[in-house]
N, C-alpha and C positions, 0 to 999 in steps of 0.2 A: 449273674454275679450280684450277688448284693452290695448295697450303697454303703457300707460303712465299714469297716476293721472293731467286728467285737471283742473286746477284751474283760475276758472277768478271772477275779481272784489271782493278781498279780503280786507273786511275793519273793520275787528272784529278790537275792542282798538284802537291801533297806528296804523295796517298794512293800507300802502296809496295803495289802490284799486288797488292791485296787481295781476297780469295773471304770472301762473306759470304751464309749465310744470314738472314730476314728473316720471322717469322710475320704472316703478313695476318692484317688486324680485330684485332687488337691495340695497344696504348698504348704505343710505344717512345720512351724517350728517349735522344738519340744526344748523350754529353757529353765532355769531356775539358779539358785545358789551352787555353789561349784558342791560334788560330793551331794547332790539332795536326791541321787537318784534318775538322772536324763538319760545318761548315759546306756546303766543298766535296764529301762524301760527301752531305749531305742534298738541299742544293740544287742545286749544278753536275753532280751525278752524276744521281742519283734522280729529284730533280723534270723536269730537263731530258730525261731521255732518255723519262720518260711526256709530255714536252708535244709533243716531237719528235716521238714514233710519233702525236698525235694530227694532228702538222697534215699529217705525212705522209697520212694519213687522211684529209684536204680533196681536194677536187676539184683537178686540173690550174689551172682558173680561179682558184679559191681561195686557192691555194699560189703564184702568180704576185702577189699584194700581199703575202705575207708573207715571200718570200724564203725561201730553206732556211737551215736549222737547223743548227747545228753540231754534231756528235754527241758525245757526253762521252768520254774516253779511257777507255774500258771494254770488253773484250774482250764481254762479251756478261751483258744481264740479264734471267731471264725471270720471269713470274708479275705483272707489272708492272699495274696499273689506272692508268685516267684519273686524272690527276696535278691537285691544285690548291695550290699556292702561299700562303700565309698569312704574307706577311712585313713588315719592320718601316720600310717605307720610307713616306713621307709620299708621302698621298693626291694632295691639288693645294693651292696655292699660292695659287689665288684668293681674293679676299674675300668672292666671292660662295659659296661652300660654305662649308656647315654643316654639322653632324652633323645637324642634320635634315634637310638635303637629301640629303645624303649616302648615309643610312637610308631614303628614302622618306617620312618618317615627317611634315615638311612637304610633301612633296606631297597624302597624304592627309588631311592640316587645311587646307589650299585646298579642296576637296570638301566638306571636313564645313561648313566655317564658310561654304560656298557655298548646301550643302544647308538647314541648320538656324541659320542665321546668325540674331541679329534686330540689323537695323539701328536708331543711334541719332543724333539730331544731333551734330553735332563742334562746335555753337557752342552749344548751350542744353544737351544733353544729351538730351531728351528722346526718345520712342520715335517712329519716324519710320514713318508711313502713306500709305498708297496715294493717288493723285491719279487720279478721273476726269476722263471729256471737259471735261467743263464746270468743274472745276476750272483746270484747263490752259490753258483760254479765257479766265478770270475772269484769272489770272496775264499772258496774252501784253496785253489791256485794257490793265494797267496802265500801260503804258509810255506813253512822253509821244508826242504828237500829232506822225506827219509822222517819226517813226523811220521809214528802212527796215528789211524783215527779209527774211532765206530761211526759211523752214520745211526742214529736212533731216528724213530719217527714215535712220537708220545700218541697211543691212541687211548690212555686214561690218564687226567690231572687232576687229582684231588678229589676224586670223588665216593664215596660209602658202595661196598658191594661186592658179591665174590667171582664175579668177570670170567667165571669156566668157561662160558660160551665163548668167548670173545677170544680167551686162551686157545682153546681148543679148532678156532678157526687160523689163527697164526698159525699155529705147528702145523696145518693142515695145506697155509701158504707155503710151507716151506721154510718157515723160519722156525733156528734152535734156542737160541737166547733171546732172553727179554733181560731189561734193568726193572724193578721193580721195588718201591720205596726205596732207590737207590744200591739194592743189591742184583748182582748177576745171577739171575735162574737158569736155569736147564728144561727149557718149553718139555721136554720127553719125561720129566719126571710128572709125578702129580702135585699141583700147587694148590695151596687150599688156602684160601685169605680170609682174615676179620671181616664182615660183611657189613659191622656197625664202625669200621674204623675206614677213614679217606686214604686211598691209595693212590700212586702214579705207578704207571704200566708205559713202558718204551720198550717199542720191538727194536731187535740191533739189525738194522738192514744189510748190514756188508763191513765188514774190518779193511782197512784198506793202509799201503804207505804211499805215501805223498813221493812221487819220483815218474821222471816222462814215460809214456805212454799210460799213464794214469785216466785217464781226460775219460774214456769209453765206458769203464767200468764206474767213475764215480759218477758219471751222467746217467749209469742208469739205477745205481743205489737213488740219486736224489729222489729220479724219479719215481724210486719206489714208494722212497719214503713220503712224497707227497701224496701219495693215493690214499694214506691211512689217514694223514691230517694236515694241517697248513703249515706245521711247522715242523724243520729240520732241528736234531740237536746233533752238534758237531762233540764229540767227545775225542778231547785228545789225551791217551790211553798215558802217557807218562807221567802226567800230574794228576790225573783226573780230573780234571777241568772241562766246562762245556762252553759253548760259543752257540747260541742261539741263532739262527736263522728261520725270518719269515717270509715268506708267500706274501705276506699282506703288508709289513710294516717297516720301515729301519728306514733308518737316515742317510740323507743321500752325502753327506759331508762326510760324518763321523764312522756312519757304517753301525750306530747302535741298533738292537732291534727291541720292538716292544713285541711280548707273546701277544697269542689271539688274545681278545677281551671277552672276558666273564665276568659273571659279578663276585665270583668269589677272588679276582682280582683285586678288588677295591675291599674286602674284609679284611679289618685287622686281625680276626680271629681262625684265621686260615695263613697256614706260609706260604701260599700263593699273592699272599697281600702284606701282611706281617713287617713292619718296619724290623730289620734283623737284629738289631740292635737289641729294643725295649718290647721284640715279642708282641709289636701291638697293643703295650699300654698308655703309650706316651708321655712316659715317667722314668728317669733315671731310677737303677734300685729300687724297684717297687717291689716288695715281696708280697702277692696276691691272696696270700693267706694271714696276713699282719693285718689290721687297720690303723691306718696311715694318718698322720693329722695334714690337713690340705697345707697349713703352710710349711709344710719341708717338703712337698712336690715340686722337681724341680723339671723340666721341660726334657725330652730327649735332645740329646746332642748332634744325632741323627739326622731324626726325622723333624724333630722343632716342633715334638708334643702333638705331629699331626697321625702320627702310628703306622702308615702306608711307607710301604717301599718308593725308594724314587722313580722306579719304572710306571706304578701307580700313581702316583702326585703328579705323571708329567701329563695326564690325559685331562683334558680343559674343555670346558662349556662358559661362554662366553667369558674367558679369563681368567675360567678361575676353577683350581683343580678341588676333588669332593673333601680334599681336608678343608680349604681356603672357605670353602660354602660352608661345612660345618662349624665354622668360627662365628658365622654371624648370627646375631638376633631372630628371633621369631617371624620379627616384624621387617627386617634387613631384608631376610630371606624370601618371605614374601613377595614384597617389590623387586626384587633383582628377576624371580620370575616372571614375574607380570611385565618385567619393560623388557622380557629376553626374544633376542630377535634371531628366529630359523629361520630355516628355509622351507619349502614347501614338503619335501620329503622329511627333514628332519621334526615338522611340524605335527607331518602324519603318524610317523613310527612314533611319538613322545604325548602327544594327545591325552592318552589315557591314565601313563603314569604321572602328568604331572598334575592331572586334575586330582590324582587319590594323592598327591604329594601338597597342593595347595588347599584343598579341605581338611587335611589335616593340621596344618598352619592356620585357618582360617580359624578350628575348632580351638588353638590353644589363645589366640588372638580374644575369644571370645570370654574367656575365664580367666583373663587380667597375667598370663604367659608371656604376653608379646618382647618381653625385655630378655629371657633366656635365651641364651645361644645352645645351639646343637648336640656340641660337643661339651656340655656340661656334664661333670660325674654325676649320676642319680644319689649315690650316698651325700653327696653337698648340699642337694634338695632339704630345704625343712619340711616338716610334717604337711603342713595346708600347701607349700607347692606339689610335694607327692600327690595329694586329694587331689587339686584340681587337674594335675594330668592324667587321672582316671577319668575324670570328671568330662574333658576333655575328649576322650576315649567313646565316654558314656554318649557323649555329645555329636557324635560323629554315628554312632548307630542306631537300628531306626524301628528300635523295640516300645511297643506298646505293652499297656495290661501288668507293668512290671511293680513291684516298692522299690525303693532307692532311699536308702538311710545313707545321710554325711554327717560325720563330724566335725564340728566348725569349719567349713571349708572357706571361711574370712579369713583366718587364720594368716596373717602377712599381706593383706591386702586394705591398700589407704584409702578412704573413704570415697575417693575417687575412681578407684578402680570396683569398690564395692557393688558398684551398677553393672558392670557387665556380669558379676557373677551371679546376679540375683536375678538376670534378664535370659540366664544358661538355664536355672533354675527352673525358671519361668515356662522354658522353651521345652525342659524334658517334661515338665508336665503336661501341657498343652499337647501332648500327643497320646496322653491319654495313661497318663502314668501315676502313682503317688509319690511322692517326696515327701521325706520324712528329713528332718535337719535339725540336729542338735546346737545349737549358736545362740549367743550372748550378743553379738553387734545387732544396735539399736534399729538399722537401715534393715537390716533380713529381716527380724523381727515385724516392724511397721510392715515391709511387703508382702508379708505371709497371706493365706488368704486364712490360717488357724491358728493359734498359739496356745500349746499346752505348758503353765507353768505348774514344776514340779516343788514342791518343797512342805511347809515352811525355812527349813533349815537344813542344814548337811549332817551325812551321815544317820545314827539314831533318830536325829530331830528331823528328817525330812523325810520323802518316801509317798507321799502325797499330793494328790493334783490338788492344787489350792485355786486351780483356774482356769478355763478352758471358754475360747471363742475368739469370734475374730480380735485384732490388736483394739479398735477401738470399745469394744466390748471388755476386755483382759484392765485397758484401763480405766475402766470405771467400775473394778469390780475391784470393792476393800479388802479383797482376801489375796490380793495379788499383791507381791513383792515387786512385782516386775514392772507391774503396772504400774504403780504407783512412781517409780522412778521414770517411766514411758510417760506420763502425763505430765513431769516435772511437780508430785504433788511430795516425792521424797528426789532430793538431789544431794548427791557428793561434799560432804564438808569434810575439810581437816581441819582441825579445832587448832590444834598445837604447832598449825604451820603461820610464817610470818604474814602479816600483813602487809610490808609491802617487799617487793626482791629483791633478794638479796645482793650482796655487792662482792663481785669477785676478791680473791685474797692473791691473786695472783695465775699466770695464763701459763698455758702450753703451748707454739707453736710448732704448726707444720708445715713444712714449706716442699710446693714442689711435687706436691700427690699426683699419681699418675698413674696408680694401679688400676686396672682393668679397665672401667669408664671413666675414668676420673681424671680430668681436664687439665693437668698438672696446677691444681687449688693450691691456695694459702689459706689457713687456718688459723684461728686463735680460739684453745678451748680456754675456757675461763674456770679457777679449783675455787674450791670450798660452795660449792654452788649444784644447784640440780638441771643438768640438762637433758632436754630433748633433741634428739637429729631423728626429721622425720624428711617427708618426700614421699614421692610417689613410688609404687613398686618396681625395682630395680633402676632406681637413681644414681646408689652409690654408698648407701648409708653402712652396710654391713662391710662393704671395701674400704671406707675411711676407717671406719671404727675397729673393727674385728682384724682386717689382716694389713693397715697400717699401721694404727694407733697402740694396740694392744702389745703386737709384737714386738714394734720399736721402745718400747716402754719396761716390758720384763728383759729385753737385750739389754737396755740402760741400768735397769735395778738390778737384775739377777743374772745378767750374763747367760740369757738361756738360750741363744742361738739360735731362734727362728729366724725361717725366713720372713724379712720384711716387705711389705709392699711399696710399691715404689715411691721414692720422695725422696727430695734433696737433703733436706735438714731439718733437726727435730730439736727445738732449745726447750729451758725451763723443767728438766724433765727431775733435775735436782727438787725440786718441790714437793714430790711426794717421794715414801718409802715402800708400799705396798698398792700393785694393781690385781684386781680380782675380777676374772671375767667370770658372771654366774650365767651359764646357760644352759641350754636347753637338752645335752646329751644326758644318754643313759646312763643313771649312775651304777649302775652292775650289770653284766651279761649274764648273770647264772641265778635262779631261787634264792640262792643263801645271802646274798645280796637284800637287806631289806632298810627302811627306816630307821629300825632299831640301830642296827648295828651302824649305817653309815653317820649317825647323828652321832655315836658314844652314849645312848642312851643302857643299850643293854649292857654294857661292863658295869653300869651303876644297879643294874638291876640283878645280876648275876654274884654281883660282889655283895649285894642283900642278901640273894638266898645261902651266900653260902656264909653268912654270918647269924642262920638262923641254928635254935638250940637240937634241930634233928639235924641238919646236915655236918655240926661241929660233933656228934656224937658218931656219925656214922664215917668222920674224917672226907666229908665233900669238901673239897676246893673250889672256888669259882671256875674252875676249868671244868666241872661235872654238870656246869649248864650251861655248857658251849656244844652247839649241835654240830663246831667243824671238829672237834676232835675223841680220838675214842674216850669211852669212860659212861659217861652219863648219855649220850647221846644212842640212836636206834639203828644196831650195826646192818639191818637188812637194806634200808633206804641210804647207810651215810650220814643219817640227819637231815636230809635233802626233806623228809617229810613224803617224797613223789619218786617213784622209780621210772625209770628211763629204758623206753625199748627201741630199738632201731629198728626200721620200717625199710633199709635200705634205699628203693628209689621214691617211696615216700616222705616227708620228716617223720622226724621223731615220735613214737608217742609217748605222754606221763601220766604216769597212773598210780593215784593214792598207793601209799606203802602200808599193804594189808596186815602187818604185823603192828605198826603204830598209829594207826588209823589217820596218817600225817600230822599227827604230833610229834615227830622227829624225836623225842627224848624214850630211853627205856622205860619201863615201870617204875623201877628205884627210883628213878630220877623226881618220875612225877608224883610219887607218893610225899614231897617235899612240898608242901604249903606255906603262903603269905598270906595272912587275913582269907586262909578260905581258897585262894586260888594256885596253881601251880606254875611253872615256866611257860608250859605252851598256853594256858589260860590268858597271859598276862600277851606273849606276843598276838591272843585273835583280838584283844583290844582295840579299842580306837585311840586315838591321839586324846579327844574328849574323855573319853572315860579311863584311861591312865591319868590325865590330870588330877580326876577327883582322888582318882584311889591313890595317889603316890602326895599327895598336897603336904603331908608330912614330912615328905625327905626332902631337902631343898635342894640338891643340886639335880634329880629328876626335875622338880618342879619348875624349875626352870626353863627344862630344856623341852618341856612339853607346853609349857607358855607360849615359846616363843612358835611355836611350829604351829601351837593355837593363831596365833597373829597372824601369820603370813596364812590363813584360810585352810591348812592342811589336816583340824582336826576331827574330821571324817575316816583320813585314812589308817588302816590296822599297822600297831608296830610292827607284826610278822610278814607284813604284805611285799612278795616278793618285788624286788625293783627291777622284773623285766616287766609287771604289768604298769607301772605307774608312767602317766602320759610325761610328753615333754614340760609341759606347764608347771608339773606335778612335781619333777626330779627340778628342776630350776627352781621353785620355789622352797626345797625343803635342802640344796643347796645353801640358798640365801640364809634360812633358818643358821644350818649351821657356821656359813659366815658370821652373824649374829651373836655366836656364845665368843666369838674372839675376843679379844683385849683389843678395842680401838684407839689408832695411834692418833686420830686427828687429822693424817693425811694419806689415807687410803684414797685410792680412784676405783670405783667401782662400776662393772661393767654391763647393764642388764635387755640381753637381745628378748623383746616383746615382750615382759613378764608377767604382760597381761594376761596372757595365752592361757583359756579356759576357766575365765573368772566371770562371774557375775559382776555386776554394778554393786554391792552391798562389798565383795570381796576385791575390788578395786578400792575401796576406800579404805582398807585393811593397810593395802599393798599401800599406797600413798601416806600412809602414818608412819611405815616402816622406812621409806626414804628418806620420809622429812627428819624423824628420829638420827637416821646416820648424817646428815647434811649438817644439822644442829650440833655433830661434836666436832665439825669441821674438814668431814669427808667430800670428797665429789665423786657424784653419782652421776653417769652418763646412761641414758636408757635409748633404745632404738624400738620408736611403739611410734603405731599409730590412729593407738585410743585418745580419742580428744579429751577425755574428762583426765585423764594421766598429762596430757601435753600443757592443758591449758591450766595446769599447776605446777608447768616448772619455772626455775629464774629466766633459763636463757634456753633459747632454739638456733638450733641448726638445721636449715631446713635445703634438701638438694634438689635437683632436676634439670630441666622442666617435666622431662618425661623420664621412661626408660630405659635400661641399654645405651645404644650409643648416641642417646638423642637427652644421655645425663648425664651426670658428672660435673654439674656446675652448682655452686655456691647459689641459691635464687635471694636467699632470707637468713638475716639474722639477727636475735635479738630479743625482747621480752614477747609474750604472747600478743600483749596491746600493739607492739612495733610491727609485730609479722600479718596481724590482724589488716593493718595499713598498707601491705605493699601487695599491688595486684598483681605482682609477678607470682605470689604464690598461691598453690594450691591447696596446700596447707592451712594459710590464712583464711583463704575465703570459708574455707568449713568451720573452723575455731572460732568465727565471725558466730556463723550462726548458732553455737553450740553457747558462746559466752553469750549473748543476750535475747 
């Protein structure tokens, strides 16, 4: 295998028909201006054309469900290994995934708490022991004179398959009936089952009434019914009701019994586990095909949000049943293993599971994870915690010879934590791997052993390596943007922000926080000012801000009835009239969804053409260059531009609309010119090049300024917004926050909005806060870029660590102040960054 990844003639998107060479088993970061092109070299180029040659590699069969591949516009790349992908998109959306389903990591506590479980009453408590024959007997007595019953014996529970054999030897015992998904069959007819759906099968061993001289005949149904399995089920025929009886389990007080243990006991996604209530979501009203906002998840009334039956919750490893385990930390969790005390046998049978159970912990420990608890929804994940639990994933397997492209996988990780992830990095190469990393933090950067910078500039203006070699090389080299900022020879100014900080115009407290990790704090935000709440990863910062702060604030202004996070009292809240949290969700689920239209750009653009002198002649409306409705738009696609084919146990596939070549608009429509161009000409535009062409209309001009400023004009007004990143939909938010009428007392709300910004586009971003701060707004940002922190008035800074080891107040106060107190972690980095 040769020593380097050739690349010549690269001209996917922007990249200008670039020749690059590439050292295998090396740490490269591929960085530059947001938009100049990294992306589409790392991903659309690199990654795609190693995934392409591998599916090319599948069999004819193979290659017939997955369709061909598109091949990247690249004259040709060799030296290429098997490509894996590490990027920052959300996992799945369900409720029913966790990070520890996610991880494996509850699968293997289903096993363990199956193998070594010891069961306990769920009504007295107590430890719960085995029932013999005559136990069982003493039990069925009891009942009142002249009950019917069935004796059943369950010789299938919940499990996929069509059981003929199995049928076919009961009738053969002698037995006529069976219950079967809770219906009465007739063993003599022919039964023919779903083989991909989970069944229960109970042979009926003996119909009996409870009345003296009973005692011989149910001694020997019991018996029967034992041979098949450990456990009796009593059905008593006038309710329909069953009374479980074990062989192995029930309580000596109460007389409860727990079934055998399986591990599909312990699934919430199985009714053999299933909290009956919430179905195994641990969510009042959750409807699983809505998405739901996390703060109106309210806890099962039940189950208490743990999803398991109480038959399930009652089975405990040193104390603490697998809902109780899944509440805790990464890092909780860990240590509660490591000091867990078996016995010799329980030591033997759990050995192996808890070693693939604590390497996996080990692995999220090691990519700056350790503060998540188990039981977290994966949809709650932002983007770089999704990464690194692939990352994680990655970290845990023990493949050589591979590429590995991430996309900023810092992405929420404080400069503190930054070292483990760069030392994960470190570790998958070192086994003989390449890493390829897309990232703007200064720290990856410096550690790389390459750095590819891309640019000069975004969009049209960039597309070009302007620099290549190691970090001290990169900065000594005048072609480098990056470098230059890396050597401190270009650093961050805001020209237009105060000289010194500013002075609060009045506070917000909170009293009494106590949601999640959070220590029940008192708070004082201070308004008309810029603040920072930083901390280390999962301190606390997003639980203050996001689901105390924000919520209790629109309850106060707008009466919008979310749920609050917990805290006593909340004063001062009279001081402002509008709170805007701008963050980082998708701003549309569908194509039609773009820029244009989410800004109000294109009604401006629409309500042009249709005030030109062919479309008033041919009686166009501005609705005739609208691709959602009929008239002007391309009736075979809808306007979508992409037609849509169902793949059934595949997704979807989209495939240009061969009648409009995805220009969404009909012929008519487009034979309609402005200066030369038509509707769809105008949406493949960039943000930059609509600016120029529109400079005459001013209320366009405007609105494509401002979206110039916040670093976003690279992107196309038609560009669908299911492709635009987090960083991307947040920041063209902001934009449109922006065109408001500001009242002076807006509180505005900005989760990392650094996210996927160069150093040149950070100093953008910092002009645009000072801007609202200056008409008398407060701006609250949750970032833990130092060059953003160490420009606001006032910090908020949590911890000491993560998880349950945060939740405290460390720092507060101007940069200079935080700089001074060695409680924080915070400080000590800002220290170094400010001189």
């Amino acid at each position: 295998m040769q020593e380097n990844i050739v690349i010549k003639g690269a001209r996917e998107h922007n990249l200008k028909n670039i020749n690059l060479d590439i050292p295998r088993n090396k740490f490269i970061v591929i960085t530059g201006p947001s938009g100049s092109g990294k992306s589409t070299l790392a991903i659309d180029t690199i990654f795609a054309e190693g995934q392409r040659r591998y599916v090319e590699g599948l069999s004819v069969y193979a290659r017939q469900f997955l369709g061909e591949m598109q091949k990247p516009d690249v004259d040709s790349i060799e030296g290429l290994s098997p490509s894996i992908a590490i990027e920052q998109k959300t996992i799945s959306k369900s409720p029913r995934s966790t990070i520890g389903t996610l991880t494996e990591i509850y699968d293997y506590l289903r096993v363990l708490y199956t193998r070594i479980g010891k069961p306990f009453c769920y009504n007295c408590g107590k430890p719960i022991i085995s029932q013999d024959t005559e136990t069982i007997l003493e039990t069925v007595k009891t009942l009142p004179q002249g009950t019917r019953i069935q004796i059943l014996s369950p010789i299938v529970k919940e499990r996929k398959g069509l059981y003929t054999k199995e049928l076919l030897a009961m009738r053969r015992e002698g037995f006529v009936r069976a219950r079967i998904d809770g219906e009465m069959r007739d063993l003599t007819e022919d039964i023919t089952l779903n083989k991909n759906k989970r069944h229960t099968i109970e042979i009926v061993i003996d119909r009996l009434i409870i009345k003296a001289g009973v005692e011989r005949k149910l001694r020997e149904a019991v018996t029967s019914a034992m041979r098949f399995s450990s456990i009796v089920v009593l059905n008593l025929i006038e309710n329909n009701t069953d009374i479980i009886l074990s062989k192995t389990m029930a309580c000596p007080d109460c007389g409860i019994n727990i079934p055998e243990l399986t591990p599909m006991f312990f699934s919430f996604n199985s009714n053999l586990g299933a909290c009956p209530e919430c179905r195994g979501i641990g969510y009042e009203r959750l409807n699983e095909d809505v998405d739901t906002p996390l703060l109106s998840l309210k806890p099962c009334s039940l189950c208490g949000g743990l999803r398991l039956k109480k038959e399930a919750l009652s089975i405990k490893i040193g104390g603490l049943n697998i809902g109780e385990f899944t509440r805790m930390s990464i890092k909780a969790a860990g240590d509660f293993l490591a000091c867990l005390n078996l016995n010799d046998r329980d030591r033997f049978i759990a050995a192996r599971i808890l070693k693939e159970i604590t390497n996996r912990l080990m692995f999220m420990e090691k990519v700056g994870l350790n503060y998540l608890t188990l039981n977290r929804l994966v949809f709650s994940l932002s983007g770089g915690e999704a990464q690194r639990i692939r990352l994680a994933t990655q970290l845990g397997s023990s493949l050589s010879g591979v590429l590995y492209v991430l996309d900023e996988p810092s992405i929420g990780l404080h400069p503190r934590d930054c070292a483990k992830l760069i030392d994960g990095l470190k570790e998958i190469r070192d086994r003989g791997n390449t890493v390829i990393v897309v990232e703007h933090d200064e720290e990856t950067i410096l550690s790389s052993d390459v750095v590819i910078d891309i640019g000069p500039g975004a969009g049209l203006r960039g597309g070009y390596v302007t620099a290549i070699g190691s970090p001290d090389e990169i900065m000594e080299n005048e072609n480098s943007l990056t470098g230059a900022y890396l050597s401190r020879a270009a650093t961050i100014e805001i020209p237009d922000a105060p000289d010194t900080k500013r002075t609060p115009s009045g506070y917000i407290t909170v009293t009494g926080a106590c949601e999640n990790n959070l220590k029940d704090i008192d708070i004082k935000i201070p308004l008309g000012v810029f603040i920072s709440v930083t901390g280390v990863s999962g301190s606390g910062k997003s639980t203050l801000i996001l689901d105390t702060l924000y919520p209790a604030l629109c309850n106060a202004i707008l009466q919008s009835g979310f749920r609050e996070g917990g805290h006593k009292a909340i004063t001062g809240t009279e001081q402002i009239n509008r709170v805007i949290s701008v963050d980082q969700s998708p701003i549309g689920k569908t194509h039609r969804s773009n820029p244009a239209t989410y800004t109000g750009i294109f009604i401006h653009i629409r309500e042009l053409f249709s005030t030109l002198m062919e479309s008033k002649t041919k009686g166009y409306t501005n609705s005739r260059f609208s691709f959602n409705v009929k008239g002007g738009r391309c009736e075979t696609c809808k306007g979508a531009g992409i037609r849509k084919y169902e793949m059934h146990f595949l997704p979807d596939a989209h495939v240009q609309c061969d009648t409009c070549g995805g220009k969404r608009f009909n012929r008519e429509t487009l034979r309609v010119r402005y200066k030369g161009k038509n509707i769809s000409d105008i949406l493949s535009m960039t943000v930059s090049e609509a600016g120029g062409f529109f400079a005459p209309i001013a209320p366009l001009r405007e609105k494509l300024m401002l979206l110039e400023e916040v670093g976003l004009g690279y992107i196309h007004l038609g560009q669908p917004a299911t492709t635009l990143s987090g960083g991307e939909a947040q920041r063209l938010r902001l934009s449109r926050e922006l065109t408001k009428r500001a009242t002076g007392k807006t509180l505005y709300i900005l989760d990392e909005p650094t996210t996927g910004l160069h150093f040149v586009d950070v100093e953008r971003l910092l002009r645009i806060i000072h801007r609202l701060v200056s008409l008398g707004n407060t701006v609250i940002v949750i970032e833990h870029n130092l060059d953003v922190i160490k420009f606001s008035d006032y910090i908020i800074d949590l911890g000491p660590e993560g998880g349950d080891h945060g939740g405290y107040i460390i720092a507060e106060g101007t940069p200079e102040e935080i700089m001074l107190n060695p409680r924080s972690a915070t400080g000590e980095y800002l220290k170094k960054r400010m001189y």
